[in-house]
C-alpha positions as CSV (number, residue, x, y, z in Angstrom):
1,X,0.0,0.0,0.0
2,X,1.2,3.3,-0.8
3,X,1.7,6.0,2.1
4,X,-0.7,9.1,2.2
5,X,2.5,11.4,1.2
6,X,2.6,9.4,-1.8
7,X,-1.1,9.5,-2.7
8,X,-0.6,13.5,-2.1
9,X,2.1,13.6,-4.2
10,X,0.9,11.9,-7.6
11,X,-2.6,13.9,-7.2
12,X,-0.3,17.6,-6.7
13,X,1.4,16.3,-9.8
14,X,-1.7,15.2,-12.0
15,X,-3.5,18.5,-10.9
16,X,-0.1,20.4,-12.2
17,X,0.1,18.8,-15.1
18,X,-3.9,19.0,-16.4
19,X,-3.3,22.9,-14.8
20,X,-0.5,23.6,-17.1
21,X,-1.6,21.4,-20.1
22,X,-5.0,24.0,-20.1
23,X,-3.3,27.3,-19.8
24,X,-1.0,26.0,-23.0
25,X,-4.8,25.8,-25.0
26,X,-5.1,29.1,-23.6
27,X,-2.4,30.2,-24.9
28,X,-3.0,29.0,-28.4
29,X,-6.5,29.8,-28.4
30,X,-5.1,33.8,-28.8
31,X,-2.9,33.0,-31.8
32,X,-6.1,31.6,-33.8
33,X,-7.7,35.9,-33.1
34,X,-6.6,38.0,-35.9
35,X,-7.4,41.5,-34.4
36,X,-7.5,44.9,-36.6
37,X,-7.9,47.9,-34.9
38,X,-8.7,50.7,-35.8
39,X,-7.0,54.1,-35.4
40,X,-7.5,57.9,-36.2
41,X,-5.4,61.3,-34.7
42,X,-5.5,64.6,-35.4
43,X,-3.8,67.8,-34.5
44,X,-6.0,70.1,-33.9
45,X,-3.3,72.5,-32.7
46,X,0.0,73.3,-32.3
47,X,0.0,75.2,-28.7
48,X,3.7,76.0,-29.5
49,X,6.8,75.6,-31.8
50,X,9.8,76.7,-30.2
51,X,13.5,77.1,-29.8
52,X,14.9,76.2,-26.4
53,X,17.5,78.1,-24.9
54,X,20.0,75.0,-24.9
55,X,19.3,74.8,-29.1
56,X,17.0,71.9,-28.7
57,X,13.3,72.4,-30.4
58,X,10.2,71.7,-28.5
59,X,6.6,71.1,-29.7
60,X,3.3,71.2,-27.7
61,X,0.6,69.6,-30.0
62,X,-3.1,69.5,-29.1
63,X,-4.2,65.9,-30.4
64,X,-7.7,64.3,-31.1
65,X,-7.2,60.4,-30.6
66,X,-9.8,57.8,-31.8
67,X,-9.8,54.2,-31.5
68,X,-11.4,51.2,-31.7
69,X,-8.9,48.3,-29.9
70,X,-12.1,45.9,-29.4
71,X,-10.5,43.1,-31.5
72,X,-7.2,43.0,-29.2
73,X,-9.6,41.4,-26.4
74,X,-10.5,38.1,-26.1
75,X,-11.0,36.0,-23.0
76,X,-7.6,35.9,-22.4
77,X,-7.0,39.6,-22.3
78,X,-5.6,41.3,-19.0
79,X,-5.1,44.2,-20.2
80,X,-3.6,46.1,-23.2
81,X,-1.1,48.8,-22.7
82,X,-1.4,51.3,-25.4
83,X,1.0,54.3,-26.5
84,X,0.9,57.2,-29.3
85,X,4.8,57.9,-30.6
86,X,5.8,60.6,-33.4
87,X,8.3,59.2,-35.4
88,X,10.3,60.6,-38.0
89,X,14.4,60.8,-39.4
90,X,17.3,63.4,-39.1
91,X,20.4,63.3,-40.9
92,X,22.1,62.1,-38.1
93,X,19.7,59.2,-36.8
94,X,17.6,56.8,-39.0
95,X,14.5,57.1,-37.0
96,X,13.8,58.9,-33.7
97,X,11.3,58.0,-31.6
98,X,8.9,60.8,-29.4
99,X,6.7,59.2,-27.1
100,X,3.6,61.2,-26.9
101,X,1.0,59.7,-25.1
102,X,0.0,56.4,-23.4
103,X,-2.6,54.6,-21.4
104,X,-4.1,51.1,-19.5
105,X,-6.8,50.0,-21.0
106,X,-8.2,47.3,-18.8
107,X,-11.3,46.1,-20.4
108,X,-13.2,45.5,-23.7
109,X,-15.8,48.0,-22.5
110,X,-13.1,50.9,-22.4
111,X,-11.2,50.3,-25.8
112,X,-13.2,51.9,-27.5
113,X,-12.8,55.8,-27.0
114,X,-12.5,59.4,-28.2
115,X,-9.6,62.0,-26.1
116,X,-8.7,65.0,-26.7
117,X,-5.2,65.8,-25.1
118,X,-2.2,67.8,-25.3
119,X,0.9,65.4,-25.3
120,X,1.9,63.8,-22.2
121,X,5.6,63.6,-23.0
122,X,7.1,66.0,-24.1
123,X,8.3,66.2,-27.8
124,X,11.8,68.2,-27.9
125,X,14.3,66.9,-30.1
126,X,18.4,67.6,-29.5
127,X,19.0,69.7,-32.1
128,X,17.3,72.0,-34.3
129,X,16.0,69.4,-36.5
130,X,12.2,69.6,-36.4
131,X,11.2,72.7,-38.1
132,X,9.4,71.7,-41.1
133,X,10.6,67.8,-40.6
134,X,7.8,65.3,-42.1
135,X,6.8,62.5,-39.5
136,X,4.5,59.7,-38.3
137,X,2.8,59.2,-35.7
138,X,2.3,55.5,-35.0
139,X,0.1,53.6,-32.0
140,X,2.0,51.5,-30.6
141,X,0.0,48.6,-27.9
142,X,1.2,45.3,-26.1
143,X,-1.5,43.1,-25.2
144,X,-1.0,41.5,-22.2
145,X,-2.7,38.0,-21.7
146,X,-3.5,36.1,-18.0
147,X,-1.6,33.4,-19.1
148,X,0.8,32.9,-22.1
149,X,2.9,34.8,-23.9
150,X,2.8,38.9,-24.4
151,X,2.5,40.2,-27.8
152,X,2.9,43.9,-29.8
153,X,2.1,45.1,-32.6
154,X,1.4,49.1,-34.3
155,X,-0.2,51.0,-36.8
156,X,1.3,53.3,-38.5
157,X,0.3,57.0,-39.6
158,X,1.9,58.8,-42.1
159,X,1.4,62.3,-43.6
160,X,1.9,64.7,-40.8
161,X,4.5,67.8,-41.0
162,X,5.4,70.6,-38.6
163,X,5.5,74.5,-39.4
164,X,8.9,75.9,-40.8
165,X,8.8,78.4,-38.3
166,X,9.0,78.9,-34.8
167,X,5.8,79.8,-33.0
């Protein structure tokens, strides 16, 4: 006859393993969702365009932000951390990277939404580099699952330019 520590031990194990082998059909279960969001920003101002004492530009847009990130949920879905960058190239780097805004969005009920915002960051660049410099913006989000693996992904948004001048 077995002892009880033994008994205790093979059903700890059989539990762990039936545990485990679920939350790997979890995981798989999010790579059969194809999501596509749905993104749209405006600037409906630029607050101000200027030179900083130290040489470095600085910009204060005033952004309209609309989404629709419904598709990124599924069962699985914690939550999705979501961020706004301007992107755009110098002659000195190949792509610079401005975050601008970002947010937790927690629930299906909440992804979609509407803001109006200034940036959060703020978007200087070292160097005099941005007056009339052409850049995206792209939204940027990691979904983050209750159990498996993490994944990213963006959009991309291309078209936007800033004055030539200072403001």
């Amino acid at each position: 006859m077995h002892s009880f520590g033994y008994r205790a031990n093979a059903l700890f194990t059989f539990a762990v393993t039936i545990l485990a082998f679920i939350c790997a059909i979890a995981s798989f279960t999010d790579t059969l969702n194809s999501p596509s969001p749905t993104v749209e920003v405006k600037v409906l101002n630029i607050n101000w365009f200027q030179k900083q004492p130290n040489g470095n530009d600085e910009v204060s847009l005033t952004l309209n932000i609309s989404t629709d990130l419904q598709t990124l949920f599924t069962w699985n879905t914690k939550q999705v951390f979501v961020f706004l960058t301007a992107e755009y190239v110098t002659p000195k780097h190949a792509l610079n990277q401005i975050s601008l805004w970002d947010g937790i969005i927690q629930s299906k009920e909440h992804s979609k939404f509407t803001i109006t915002t200034s940036n959060k960051y703020r978007f200087i660049d070292q160097g005099s580099n941005l007056r009339g410099r052409e850049f995206n913006f792209t939204l940027h989000w990691h979904v983050m699952p209750k159990t498996g693996k993490m994944f990213a992904n963006k959009i991309v948004l291309p078209g936007y330019r800033l004055p030539e001048e200072y403001r």
